[in-house]
C-alpha positions, -999 to +999 in steps of 0.1 A: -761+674-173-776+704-159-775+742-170-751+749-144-728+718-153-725+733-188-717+764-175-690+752-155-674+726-181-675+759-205-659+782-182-629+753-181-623+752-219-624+787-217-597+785-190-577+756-210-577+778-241-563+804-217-537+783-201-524+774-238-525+805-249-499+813-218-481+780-225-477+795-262-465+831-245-437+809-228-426+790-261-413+824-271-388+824-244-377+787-252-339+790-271-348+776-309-320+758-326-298+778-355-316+759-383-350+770-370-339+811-362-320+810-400-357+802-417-383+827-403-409+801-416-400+776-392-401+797-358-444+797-356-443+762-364-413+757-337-435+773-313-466+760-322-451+722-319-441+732-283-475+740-270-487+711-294-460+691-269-468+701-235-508+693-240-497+657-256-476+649-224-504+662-206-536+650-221-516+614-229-506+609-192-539+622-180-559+598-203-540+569-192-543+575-153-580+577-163-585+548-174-560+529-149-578+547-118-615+538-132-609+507-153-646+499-149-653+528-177-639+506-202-674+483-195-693+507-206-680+534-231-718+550-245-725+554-204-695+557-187-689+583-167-657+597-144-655+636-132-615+628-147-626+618-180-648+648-185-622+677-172-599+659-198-623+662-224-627+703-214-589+705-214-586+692-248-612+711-261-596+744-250-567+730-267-582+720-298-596+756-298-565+773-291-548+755-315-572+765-343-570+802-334-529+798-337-534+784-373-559+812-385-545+846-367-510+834-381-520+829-416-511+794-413-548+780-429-541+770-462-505+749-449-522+735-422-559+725-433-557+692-423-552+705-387-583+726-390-603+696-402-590+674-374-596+700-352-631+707-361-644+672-357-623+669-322-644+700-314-680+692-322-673+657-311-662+671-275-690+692-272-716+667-279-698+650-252-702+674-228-731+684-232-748+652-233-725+636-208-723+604-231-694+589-246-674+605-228-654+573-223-643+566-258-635+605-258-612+591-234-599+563-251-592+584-284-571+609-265-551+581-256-531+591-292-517+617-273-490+593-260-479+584-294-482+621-307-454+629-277-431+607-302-443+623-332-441+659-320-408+651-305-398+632-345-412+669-357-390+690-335-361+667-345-360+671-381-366+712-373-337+718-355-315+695-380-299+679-345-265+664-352-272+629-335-288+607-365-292+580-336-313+601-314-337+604-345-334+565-353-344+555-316-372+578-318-383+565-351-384+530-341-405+539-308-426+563-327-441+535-347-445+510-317-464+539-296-486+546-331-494+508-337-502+509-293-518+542-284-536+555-321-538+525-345-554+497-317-578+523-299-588+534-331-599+501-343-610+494-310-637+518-309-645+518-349-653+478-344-675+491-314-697+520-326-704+500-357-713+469-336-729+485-304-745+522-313-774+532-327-769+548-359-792+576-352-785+617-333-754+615-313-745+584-327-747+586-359-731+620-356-699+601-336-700+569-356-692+596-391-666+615-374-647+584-366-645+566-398-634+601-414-608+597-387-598+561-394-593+575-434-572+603-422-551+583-394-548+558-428-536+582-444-506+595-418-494+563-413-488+559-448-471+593-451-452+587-417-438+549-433-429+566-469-410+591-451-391+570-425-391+537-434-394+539-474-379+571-482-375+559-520-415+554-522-419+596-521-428+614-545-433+652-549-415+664-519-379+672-539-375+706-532-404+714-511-405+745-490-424+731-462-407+753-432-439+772-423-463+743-429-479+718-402-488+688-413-494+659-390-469+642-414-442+652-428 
């Protein structure tokens, strides 16, 4: 990648972070429900799931049209390369950025930590990418989780707004842990079985190789939270009169 690729490929994540920060402008005008307006700690987090929605149904569709236009990435994931893949990885990036600026100019850090972690490693990770040009196809491959986290956004908004229809929640529920166990939990494993297998545990690598198995313990993690609280309900403990309306975890 030469100087004036980088230039270009920081100019869009500078433009993506701009485009949310627009997208996050229009939440405002978006009618929230009565149980969201009747807890002023729930209308950031209202908003901020929005914008958190629109780049999932985004970034999830444009991850999967990737990788069905050029499935001859998938061959080689350290090498790979498709002018797609890397204006994804730009978008996401000004997304991840954008994101993280929400959090910290709306006092929302200590609540929402485990976003600023997450977001963090997306960020360095995405960089490196894009800078280097390599990898940029299991960058790829892990914004694939975008398609489930349209279900889990949608599960997030749901409980929010306290909407009458316990069936529309159900359904989601169910789908929700299909398109977890599809489009986070495989490609996950996918690529943790493939960096320890196939890439040098040295630079880049060894940088990559850490950020995903602290991703594998926190993805762990949710999906325990995200069966305790839909599936087991009795298993939970602590959460009996919780205040959680201005918090954002990725499970809850």
């Amino acid at each position: 990648m030469g100087p004036g690729w980088r230039a270009a490929s920081a100019a869009l994540v500078g433009g993506s972070v701009a485009i949310f920060g627009a997208l996050r402008r229009l939440a405002l005008a978006v009618p929230q429900p009565a149980a969201v307006r009747s807890r002023p700690g729930r209308v950031w987090r209202w908003r901020n799931l929005l914008v958190s929605f629109a780049h999932s149904v985004l970034a999830g569709l444009w991850a999967l049209f990737s990788l069905w236009h050029s499935p001859e990435l998938l061959s080689d994931i350290q090498d790979g390369y498709s002018v797609s893949g890397h204006l994804l990885v730009c978008f996401s990036s000004g997304y991840f950025i954008h994101d993280t600026l929400d959090i910290i100019f709306n006092h929302q850090s200590r609540s929402s930590w485990e976003y600023l972690v997450h977001h963090a490693m997306a960020i360095s990770a995405f960089v490196s990418l894009i800078v280097t040009g390599r990898f940029l196809v299991a960058a790829v491959l892990l914004l694939l989780v975008e398609v489930s986290n349209i279900f889990l956004t949608v599960r997030m908004l749901l409980k929010m707004s306290n909407v009458p229809s316990p069936a529309l929640y159900e359904a989601n529920k169910y789908i929700n842990l299909v398109m977890y166990f599809a489009f986070r939990l495989a490609p996950q494993v996918y690529l943790t079985w493939y960096f320890l297998r196939y890439v040098e545990v040295q630079g880049q690598g060894a940088f990559l190789t850490a950020n995903l198995l602290l991703l594998d313990a926190m993805i762990l993690m949710y999906f325990s939270r995200l069966l305790r609280s839909d599936f087991f309900p009795s298993l939970r403990k602590g959460s009996a009169g919780r205040d959680v309306d201005g918090e954002k975890f990725l499970i809850d």
